[in-house]
C-alpha positions as CSV (number, residue, x, y, z in Angstrom):
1,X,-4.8,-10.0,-9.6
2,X,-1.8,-7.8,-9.2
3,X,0.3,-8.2,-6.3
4,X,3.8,-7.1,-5.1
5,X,6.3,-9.1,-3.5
6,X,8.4,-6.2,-0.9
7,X,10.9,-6.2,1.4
8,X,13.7,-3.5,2.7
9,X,16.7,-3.1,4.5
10,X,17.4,-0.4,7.4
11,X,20.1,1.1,9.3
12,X,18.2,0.0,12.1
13,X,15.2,-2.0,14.1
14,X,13.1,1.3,14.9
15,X,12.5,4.4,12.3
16,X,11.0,6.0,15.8
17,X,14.9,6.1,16.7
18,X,15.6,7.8,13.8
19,X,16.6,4.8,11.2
20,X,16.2,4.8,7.8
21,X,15.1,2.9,4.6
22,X,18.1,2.0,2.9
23,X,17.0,-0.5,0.0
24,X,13.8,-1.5,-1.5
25,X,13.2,-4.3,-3.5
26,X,10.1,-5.6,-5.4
27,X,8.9,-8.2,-7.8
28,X,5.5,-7.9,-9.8
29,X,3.2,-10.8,-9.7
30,X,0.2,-11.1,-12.5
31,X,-2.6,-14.1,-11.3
32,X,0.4,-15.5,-9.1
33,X,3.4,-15.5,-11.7
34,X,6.3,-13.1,-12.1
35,X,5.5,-10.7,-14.9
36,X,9.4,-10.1,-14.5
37,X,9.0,-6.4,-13.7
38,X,11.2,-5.5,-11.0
39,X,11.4,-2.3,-8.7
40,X,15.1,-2.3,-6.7
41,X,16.9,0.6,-5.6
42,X,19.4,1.4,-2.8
43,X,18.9,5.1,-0.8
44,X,21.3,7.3,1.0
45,X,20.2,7.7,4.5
46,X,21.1,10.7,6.8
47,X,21.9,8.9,10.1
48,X,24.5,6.0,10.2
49,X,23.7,2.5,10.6
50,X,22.9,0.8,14.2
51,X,25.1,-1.7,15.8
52,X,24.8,-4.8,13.7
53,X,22.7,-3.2,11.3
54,X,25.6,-3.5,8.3
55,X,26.4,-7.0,9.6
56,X,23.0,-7.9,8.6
57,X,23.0,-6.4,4.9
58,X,26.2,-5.7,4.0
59,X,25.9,-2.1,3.1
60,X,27.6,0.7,3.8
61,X,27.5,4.4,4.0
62,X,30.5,4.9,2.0
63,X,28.2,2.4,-0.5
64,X,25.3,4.5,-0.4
65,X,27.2,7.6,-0.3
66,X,26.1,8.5,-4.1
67,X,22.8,6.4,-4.1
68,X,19.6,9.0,-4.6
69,X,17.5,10.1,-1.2
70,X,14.1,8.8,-0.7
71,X,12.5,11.8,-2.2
72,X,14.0,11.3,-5.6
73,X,12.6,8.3,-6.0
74,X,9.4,8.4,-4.1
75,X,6.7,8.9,-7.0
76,X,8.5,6.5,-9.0
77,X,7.7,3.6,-6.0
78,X,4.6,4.8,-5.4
79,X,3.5,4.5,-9.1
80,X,4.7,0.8,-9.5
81,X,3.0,-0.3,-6.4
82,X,-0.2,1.5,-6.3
83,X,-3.0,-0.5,-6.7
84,X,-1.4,-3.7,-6.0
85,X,-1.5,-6.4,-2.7
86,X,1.8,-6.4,-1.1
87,X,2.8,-9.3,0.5
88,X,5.1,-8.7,3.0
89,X,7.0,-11.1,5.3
90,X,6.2,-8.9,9.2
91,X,4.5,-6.5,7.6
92,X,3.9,-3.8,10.9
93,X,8.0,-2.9,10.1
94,X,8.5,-2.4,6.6
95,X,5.1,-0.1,6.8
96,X,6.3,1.3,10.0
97,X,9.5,2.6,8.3
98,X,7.7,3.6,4.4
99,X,5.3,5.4,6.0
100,X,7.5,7.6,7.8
101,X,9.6,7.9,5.2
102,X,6.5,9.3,3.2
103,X,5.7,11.3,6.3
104,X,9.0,13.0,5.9
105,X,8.0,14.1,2.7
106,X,4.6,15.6,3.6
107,X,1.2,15.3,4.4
108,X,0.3,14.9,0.5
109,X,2.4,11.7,0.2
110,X,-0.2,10.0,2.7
111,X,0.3,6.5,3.4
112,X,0.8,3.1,2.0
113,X,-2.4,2.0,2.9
114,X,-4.2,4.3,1.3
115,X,-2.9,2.9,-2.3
116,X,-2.4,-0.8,-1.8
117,X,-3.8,-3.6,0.3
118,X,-1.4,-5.7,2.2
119,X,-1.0,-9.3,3.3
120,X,1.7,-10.5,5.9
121,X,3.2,-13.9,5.3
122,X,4.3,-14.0,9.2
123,X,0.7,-13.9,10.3
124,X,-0.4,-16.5,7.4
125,X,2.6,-18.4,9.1
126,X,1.5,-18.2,12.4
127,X,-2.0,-19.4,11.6
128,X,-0.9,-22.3,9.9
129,X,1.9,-23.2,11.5
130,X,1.0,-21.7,15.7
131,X,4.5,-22.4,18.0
132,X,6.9,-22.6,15.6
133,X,9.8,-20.6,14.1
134,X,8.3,-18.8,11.0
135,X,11.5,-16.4,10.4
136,X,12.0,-16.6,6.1
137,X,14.8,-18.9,6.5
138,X,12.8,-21.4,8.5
139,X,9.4,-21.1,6.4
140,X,12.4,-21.7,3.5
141,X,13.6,-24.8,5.4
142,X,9.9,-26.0,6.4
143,X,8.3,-25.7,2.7
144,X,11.2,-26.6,0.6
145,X,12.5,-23.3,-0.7
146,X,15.8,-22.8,-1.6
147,X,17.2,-20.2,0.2
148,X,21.1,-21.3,0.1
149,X,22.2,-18.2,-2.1
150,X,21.1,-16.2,1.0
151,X,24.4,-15.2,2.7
152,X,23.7,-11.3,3.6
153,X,19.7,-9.8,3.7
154,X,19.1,-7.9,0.4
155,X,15.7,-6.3,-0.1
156,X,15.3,-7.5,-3.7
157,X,16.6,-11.3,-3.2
158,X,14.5,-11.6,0.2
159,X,11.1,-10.4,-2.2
160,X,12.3,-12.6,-4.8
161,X,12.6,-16.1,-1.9
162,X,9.9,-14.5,-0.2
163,X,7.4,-15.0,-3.3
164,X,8.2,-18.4,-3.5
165,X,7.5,-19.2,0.6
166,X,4.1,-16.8,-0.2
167,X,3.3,-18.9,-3.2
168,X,3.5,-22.6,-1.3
169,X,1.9,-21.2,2.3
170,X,-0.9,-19.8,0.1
171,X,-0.8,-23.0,-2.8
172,X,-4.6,-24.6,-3.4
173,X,-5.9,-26.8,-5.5
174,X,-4.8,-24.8,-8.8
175,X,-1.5,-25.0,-7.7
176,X,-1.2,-28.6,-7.9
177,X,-2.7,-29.4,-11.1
178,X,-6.3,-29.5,-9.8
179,X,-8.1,-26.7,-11.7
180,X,-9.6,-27.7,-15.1
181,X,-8.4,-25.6,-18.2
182,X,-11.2,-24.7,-20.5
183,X,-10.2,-28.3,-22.9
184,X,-10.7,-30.3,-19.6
185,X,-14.0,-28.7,-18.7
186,X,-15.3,-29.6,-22.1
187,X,-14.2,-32.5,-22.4
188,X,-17.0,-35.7,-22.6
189,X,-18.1,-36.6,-19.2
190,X,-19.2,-40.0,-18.9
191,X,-21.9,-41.2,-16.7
192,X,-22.3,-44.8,-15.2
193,X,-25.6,-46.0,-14.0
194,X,-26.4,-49.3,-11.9
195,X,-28.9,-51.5,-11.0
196,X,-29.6,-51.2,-8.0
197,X,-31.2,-54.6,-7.4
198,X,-28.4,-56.0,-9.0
199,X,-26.1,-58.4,-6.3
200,X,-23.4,-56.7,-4.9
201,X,-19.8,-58.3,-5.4
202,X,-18.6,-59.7,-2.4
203,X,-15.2,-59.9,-1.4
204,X,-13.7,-63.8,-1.1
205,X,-11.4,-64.3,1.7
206,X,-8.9,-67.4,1.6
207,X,-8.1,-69.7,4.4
208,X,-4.5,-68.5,4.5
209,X,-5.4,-64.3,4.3
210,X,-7.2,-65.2,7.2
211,X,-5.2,-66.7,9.2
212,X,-2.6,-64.2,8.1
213,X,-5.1,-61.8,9.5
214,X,-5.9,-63.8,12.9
215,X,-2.0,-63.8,13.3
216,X,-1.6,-59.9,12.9
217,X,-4.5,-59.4,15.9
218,X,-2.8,-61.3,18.3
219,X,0.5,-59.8,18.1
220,X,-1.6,-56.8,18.8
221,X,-3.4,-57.8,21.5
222,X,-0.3,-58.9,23.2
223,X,1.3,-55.6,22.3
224,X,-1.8,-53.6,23.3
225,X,-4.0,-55.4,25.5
226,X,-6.5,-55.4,22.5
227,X,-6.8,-54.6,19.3
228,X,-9.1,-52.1,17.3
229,X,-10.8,-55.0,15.7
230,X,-12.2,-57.0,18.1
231,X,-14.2,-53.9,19.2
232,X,-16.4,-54.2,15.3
233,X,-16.9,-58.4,16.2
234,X,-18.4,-57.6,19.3
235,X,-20.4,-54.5,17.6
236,X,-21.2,-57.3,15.0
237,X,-22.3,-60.0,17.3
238,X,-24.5,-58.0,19.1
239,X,-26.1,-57.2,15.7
240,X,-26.6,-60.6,15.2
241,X,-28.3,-61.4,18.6
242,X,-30.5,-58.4,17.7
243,X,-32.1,-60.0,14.5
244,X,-32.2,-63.2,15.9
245,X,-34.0,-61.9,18.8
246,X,-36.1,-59.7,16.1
């Protein structure tokens, strides 16, 4: 499975306002490890940045004053992530703003859907963690990813933290040293077989584990009212009454 990590910076929230893409950055992932292909680049918009905007990132349109336009580079993006899942971190605004920049370019660019599939790490965030704060730095703080190197938003260092929170929302059994490798699955299984009118052990309780045990219920029952336990010797005693009765 081939999937691509994305993310990109803007001169603004809205591309319906007129904002632009300004940087893209992606990293390649083969079966769920970097193949260490990388797709970054930084674009010259033609508008200037919203309030706050270059707080955010850090650019500049001095920067990006001799960085290429989306056009030049367009075919060259659309080749490295064609066919891939993207995984995106709020995916409804990167698309919003790729897609109009292909619209820009014409009708024959089409859209990114129509190349890739995608998969939005704030909606796998949401489901699995509902009422919380699932921005990237706090699914970095919640699932143990090191984010401290983070001091402005950069497109390729977001995909490149943002692969990491994807990796341990998304992490199963194979992650964790679960799956068998081909030597483990052919590797001698043995069986055990009982009797099964053999006795059963049974479990020997001394006279001081019990009274350990006696002592532990009553602090409960004076704590609680009852305890847990005495619910099972009443259970128990009325299973006993039964067979006698029986």
């Amino acid at each position: 499975m081939r999937q691509i990590i994305l993310d990109t910076e803007t001169t603004g929230l809205s591309w319906e306002r007129g904002n632009r893409v300004v940087e893209i950055g992606c990293v390649e992932y083969i079966e769920r490890r970097p193949s260490g292909r990388t797709f970054h680049v930084y674009l010259k918009p033609d508008c200037d940045f919203e309030q706050g905007a270059q707080e955010v990132t850090g650019l500049t349109l001095e920067f990006l004053a001799d960085k290429p336009e989306f056009a030049a580079i367009a075919d060259e993006f659309l080749e490295f992530i064609s066919g891939a899942e993207l995984i995106i971190h709020n995916a409804a605004f990167d698309l919003g703003f790729l897609n109009n920049e292909l619209r820009l370019l014409g009708p024959q660019y089409g859209s990114i859907a129509d190349r890739c599939t995608v998969e939005d790490t704030l909606l796998l965030a949401r489901q699995r963690f509902p009422g919380q704060r699932n921005s990237l730095d706090a699914l970095c703080k919640r699932l143990g990813v090191d984010n401290s190197h983070r001091q402005l938003h950069g497109a390729l260092l977001d995909a490149q933290i943002l692969a990491e929170v994807y990796l341990a929302l998304t992490s199963g059994q194979e992650e964790i040293g679960f799956a068998m490798d081909a030597a483990a699955s052919a590797a001698e299984i043995v069986q055990f077989r009982t009797d099964p009118n053999a006795a059963r052990p049974r479990v020997q309780i001394s006279v001081e584990e019990l009274a350990a045990h006696e002592a532990r219920l009553e602090k409960l029952r004076k704590k609680a009212g009852q305890a847990v336990w005495d619910r099972f010797a009443v259970i128990e005693a009325g299973e006993a009454e039964a067979l006698e009765i029986a």
